[in-house]
N, C-alpha and C positions, 0 to 999 in steps of 0.2 A: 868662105863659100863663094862659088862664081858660076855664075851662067854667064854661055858663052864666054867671050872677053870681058865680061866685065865682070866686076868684087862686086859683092851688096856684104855689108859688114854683119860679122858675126851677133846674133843675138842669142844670150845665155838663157836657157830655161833654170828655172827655180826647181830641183826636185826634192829639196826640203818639204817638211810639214807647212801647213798654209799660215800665215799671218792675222791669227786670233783677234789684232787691234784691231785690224782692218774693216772699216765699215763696206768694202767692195772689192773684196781680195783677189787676186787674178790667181788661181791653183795650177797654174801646169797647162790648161787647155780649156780652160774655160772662168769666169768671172762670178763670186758667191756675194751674194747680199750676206750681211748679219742684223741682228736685232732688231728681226721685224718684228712690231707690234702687233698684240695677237687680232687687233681689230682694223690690221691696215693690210690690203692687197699687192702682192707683186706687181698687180699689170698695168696700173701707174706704170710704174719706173720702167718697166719693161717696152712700154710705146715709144717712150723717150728714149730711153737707151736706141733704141732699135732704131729709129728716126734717124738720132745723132749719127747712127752706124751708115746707114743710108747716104747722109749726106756724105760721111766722107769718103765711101767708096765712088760714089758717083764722081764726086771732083779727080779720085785716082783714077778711075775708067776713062773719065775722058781725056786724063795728061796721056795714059796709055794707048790708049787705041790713035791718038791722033800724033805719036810720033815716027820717024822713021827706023829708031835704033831704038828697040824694044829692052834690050837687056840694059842700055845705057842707062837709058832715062830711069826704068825700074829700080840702079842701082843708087843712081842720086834722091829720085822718091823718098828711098828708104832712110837713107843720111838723115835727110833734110829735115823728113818727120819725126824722126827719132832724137835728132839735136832741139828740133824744136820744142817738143814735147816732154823731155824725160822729167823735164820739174814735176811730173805728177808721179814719177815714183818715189817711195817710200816705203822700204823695209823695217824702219824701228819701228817703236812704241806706239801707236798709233795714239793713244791712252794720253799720253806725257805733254808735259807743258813745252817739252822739247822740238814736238813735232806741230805747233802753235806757234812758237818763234820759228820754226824752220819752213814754214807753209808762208807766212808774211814774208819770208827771206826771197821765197820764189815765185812772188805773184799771186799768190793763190787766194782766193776768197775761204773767210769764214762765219759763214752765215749761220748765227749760233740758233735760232728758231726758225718755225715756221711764218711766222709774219718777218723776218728778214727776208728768207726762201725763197715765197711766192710769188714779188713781183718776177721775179726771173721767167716767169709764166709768158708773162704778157709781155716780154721786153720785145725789140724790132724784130734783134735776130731773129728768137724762137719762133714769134709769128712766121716771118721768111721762110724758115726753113720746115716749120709744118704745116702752110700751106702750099707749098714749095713740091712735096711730097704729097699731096690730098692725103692726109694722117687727120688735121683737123681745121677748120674754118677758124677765123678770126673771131666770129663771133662764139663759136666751140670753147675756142682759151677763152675769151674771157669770163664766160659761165662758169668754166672748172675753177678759174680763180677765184670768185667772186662766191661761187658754193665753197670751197677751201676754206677762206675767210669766216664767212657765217657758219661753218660746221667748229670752227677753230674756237670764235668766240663763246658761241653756244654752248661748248661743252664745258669750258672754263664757266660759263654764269653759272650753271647747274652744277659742279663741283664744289663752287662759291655758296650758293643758297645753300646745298647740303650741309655743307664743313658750317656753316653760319647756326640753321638747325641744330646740331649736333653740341654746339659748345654752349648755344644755348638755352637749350633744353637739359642737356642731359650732364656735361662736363662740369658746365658751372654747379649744379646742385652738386655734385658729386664735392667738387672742392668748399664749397661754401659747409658741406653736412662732415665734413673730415675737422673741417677749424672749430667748429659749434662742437665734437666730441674735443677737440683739442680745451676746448675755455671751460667747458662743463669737468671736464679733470682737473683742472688748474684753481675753478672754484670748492670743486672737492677737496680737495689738499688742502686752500684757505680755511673752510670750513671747520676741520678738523682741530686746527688751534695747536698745532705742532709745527715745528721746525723742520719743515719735509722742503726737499730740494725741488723746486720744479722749475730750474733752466731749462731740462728738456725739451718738456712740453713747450716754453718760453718760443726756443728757435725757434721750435718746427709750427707753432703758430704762427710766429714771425714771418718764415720762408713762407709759406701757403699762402700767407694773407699776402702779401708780394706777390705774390706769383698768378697770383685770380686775380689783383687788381692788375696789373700789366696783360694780362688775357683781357679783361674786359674793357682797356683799355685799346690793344690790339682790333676787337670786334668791333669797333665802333667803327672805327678805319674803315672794316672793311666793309661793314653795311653803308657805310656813308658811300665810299665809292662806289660800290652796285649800284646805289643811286645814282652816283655822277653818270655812269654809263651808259643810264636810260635817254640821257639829253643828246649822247651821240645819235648820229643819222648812218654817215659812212662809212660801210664793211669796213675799209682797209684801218678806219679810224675805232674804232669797234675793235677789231682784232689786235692793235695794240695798243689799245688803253688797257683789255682784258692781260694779254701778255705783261706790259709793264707795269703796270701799276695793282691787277686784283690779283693774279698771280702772284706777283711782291708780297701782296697784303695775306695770303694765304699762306705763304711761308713763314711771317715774322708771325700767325698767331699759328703753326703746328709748331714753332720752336720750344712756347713756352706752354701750349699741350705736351708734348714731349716734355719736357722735366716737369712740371705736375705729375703727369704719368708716373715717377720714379718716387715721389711723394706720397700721392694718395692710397691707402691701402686696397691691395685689389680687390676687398670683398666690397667696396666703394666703388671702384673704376667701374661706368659703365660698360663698355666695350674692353674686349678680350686685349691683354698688354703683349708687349710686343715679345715678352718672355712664355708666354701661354702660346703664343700661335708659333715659336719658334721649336719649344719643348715640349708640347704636351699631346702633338701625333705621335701614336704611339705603331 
């Protein structure tokens, strides 16, 4: 393609189906968010986006308007920014550990949460360039960060206190009252004064009592941390002690909820098993 005398190099549209990995997929003529959460707003991302767009139109406006060879300069513009830039496309996997080695290959950041994220808020540039544009005041970012944070942590302690509630109250009896029918069988059988096999009952007393002492074991962890938590002062220190460390601690004790789960009979299980809520809409 050329205006006037000069080339601007050819750019291929995609008119393929859109790139389903894709956390920001560009479709033909326009750019789609995926997997918003149903309690997160587009108009975040959209300020920023918009911003960023901002900024770098204005830096093209003014190489353009202040040269004497309009088609020239527009046609090197294009080069430049396109060479410079293209690391950020990607059509494979979005998904794949593939596009993880190949993102480190080209510079790219990956900032796997939100308390990674956030500083980005506050860094020089961003200030620069959003007050740059009166989008928002210095003191604006660092409120959004600093509510960020505290919305971040907050919501993890209250998940933490729940899931702590729940295993205590209600999981542990459920697994403690599954072994106590296990041993009350196994003195039955004794009792009778026969030759009756009961390895079965044997294991599966075995496995439970294993498996509630390693839950109870897990739970301590993580009430002890909630504790630790409380002596923090600092959002940013707050938001990932919660991320690393109670976060952690909430996954290593749903692993071994999760196989109890497969264990305890579900006229025992307190809460609906993951095969009831999966099968039982009808």
């Amino acid at each position: 393609m050329s205006v006037g005398a000069a080339v601007i190099p050819s750019i291929s549209q995609d008119t393929t189906d859109r790139n389903r990995t894709s956390p920001f997929a560009f479709t033909g003529n326009k750019f789609e968010f995926r997997s918003l959460g149903s309690s997160a707003s587009i108009s975040g991302p959209n300020v920023i986006l918009n911003t960023i767009v901002a900024e770098e139109l204005d830096k093209f406006a003014e190489e353009l308007t202040s040269t004497k060879d309009f088609d020239k300069t527009l046609a090197e513009l294009l080069k430049r920014e396109l060479t410079a830039h293209k690391r950020i496309i990607f059509n494979g996997n979005g998904y794949s550990e593939e596009w993880v080695k190949e993102a480190e290959k080209r510079g790219l950041k990956n900032l796997k949460s939100t308390v990674d994220a956030l500083p980005a808020f506050i860094d020089k540039k961003a200030i620069d360039v959003f007050t740059k544009h009166n989008v928002f005041t210095e003191q604006e970012l660092f409120s959004r960060y600093d509510i960020q944070l505290e919305n971040y942590y907050k919501v993890i302690d209250i998940e933490a206190l729940t899931f702590d509630s729940m295993v205590k109250k209600d999981i542990m009896a459920a697994a403690t009252d599954y072994q106590y029918t296990l041993a009350e069988t196994l003195n039955a059988k004794a009792a009778t004064g026969l030759s009756v096999d009961s390895s079965v009952e044997k294991k599966h007393l075995e496995r439970a009592s294993k498996l509630t002492y390693e839950m109870d074991e897990r739970l301590e962890k993580l009430e002890a941390d909630i504790e630790k938590a409380k002596e923090l002062s600092d959002t940013y220190e707050l938001a990932k002690f919660h991320h690393d460390v109670i976060f952690a601690d909430m996954n290593e004790l749903r692993e071994v909820v999760d196989e109890l789960e497969t264990v305890v009979p579900s006229d025992i299980w307190p809460y609906p098993t993951y095969g009831e809520i999966l099968y039982s809409v009808k």
